[in-house]
N, C-alpha and C positions, 0 to 999 in steps of 0.2 A: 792648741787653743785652750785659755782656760775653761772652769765651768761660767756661769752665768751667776751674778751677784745678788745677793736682796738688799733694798735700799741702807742696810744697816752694814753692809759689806762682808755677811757670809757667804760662804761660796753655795751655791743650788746645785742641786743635784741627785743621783741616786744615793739612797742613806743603805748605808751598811748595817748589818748586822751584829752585835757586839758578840762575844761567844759569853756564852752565859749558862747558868742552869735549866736542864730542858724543861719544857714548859708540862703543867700538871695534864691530865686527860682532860676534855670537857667534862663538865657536867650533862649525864642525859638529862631531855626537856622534853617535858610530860609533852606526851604526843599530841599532835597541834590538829584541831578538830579538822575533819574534812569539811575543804570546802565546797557548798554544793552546787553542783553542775548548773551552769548557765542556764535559762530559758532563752532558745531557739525564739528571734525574731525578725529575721531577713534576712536575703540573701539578694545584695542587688548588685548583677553584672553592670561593667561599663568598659569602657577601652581606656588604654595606656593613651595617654595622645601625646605627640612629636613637641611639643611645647611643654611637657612634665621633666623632658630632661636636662641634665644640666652639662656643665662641662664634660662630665666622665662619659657622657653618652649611657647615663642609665637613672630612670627618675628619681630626684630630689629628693632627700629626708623627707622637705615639710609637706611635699605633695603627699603623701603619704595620712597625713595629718587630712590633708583635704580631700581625698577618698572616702576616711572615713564621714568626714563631716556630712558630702554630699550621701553615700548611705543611711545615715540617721535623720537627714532631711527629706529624703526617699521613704522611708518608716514612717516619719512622723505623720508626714501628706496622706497614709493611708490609716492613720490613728482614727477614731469614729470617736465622735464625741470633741468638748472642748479642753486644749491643752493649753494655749493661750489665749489671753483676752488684753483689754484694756490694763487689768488688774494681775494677772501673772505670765509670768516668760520664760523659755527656759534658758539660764548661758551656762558657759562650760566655767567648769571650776576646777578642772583638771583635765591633763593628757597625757599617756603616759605609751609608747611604740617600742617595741622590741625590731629591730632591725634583724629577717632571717638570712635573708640573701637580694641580691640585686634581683631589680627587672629594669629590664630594656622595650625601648618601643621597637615592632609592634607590637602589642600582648592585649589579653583580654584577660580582664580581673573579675573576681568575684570576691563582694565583699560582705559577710556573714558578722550578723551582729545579732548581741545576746545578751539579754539582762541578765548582769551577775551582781548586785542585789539592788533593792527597791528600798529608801529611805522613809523618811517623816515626809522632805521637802526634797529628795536627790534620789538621779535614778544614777548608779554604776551598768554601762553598758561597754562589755567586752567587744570589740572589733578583732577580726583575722582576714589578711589581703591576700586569697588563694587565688593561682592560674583557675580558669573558667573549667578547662579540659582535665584538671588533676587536682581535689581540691588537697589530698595532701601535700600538694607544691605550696608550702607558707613562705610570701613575702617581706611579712608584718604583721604581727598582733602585738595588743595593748587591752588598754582602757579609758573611757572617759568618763569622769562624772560630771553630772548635769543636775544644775540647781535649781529650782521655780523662785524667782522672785517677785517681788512687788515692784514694777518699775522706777513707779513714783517715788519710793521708801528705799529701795535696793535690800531692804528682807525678804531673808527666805519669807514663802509662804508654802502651807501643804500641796506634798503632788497631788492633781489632779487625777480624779479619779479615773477618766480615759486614759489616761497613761498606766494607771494600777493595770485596769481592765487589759489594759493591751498585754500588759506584762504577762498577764496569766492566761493570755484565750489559748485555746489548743492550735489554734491555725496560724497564729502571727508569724510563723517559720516558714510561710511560703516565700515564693520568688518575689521579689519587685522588681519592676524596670524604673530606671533612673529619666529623667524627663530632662 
């Protein structure tokens, strides 16, 4: 079987390496600032449910995506103060899930979310999908950034300050339960 064409009629494929002169050492790169640890903001279990899975019989990439969603909608519902209004909203402006290992149903999930940083107008909130009984069992971690805008305009507008507040109280790291 040949390889597979591109519409210009080279052949696709794996590209070899030519031999050549070895390549120089890197350059060292001035060490890259640490980054700082998360703020703990939930942790809300919920169940694997028999409709998350897909054909392989183990939940779905983008479920995984919606775990996270329903967690930070779990957070938010326990946010004091106003986050939205008429005038600002939050949507997502990015998603980004490292895949660790399969989960299969039945299971019980815990999923721990944590601002990892706080914007003008965007909050970065890190997600990790641990079994319930072993949180070093990791499923999935990521991030998503979350924007406030102006509905009506679709500009940013500054985060709100219940959301700052939430970011920093000392207690945001308890449990939630998912509704």
């Amino acid at each position: 079987m040949s390889p597979p064409r591109t519409p210009g009629g080279k052949a696709r494929g794996k590209a070899r390496a030519k031999p050549g002169p070895a390549a120089a050492p890197a350059q060292s790169a001035a060490p890259a600032a640490a980054e700082p640890t998360p703020h703990p903001l939930a942790r809300v279990p919920m169940p694997v449910r028999w409709g998350d899975l897909d054909a392989f019989n183990h939940v779905n990439n983008a479920t995984f995506l919606v775990y996270a969603q329903e967690a930070r909608l779990a957070w938010l519902a326990g946010v004091e103060g106003t986050w939205f209004d008429e005038t600002m909203m939050p949507v997502v402006a990015a998603a980004q899930v490292n895949f660790r290992r399969q989960l299969a149903w039945p299971a019980e999930i815990v999923v721990e979310l944590a601002a990892r940083r706080v914007g003008t107008s965007s909050l970065t909130i890190a997600h990790r999908i641990v079994a319930a009984a072993d949180a070093g069992c990791v499923y999935a971690d990521g991030e998503v950034v979350m924007v406030w805008v102006d509905p009506a305009s679709g500009r940013s507008v500054p985060l709100p300050e219940a959301i700052r507040r939430a970011c920093q109280s000392p207690d945001a790291s308890g449990e939630t339960t998912s509704k």
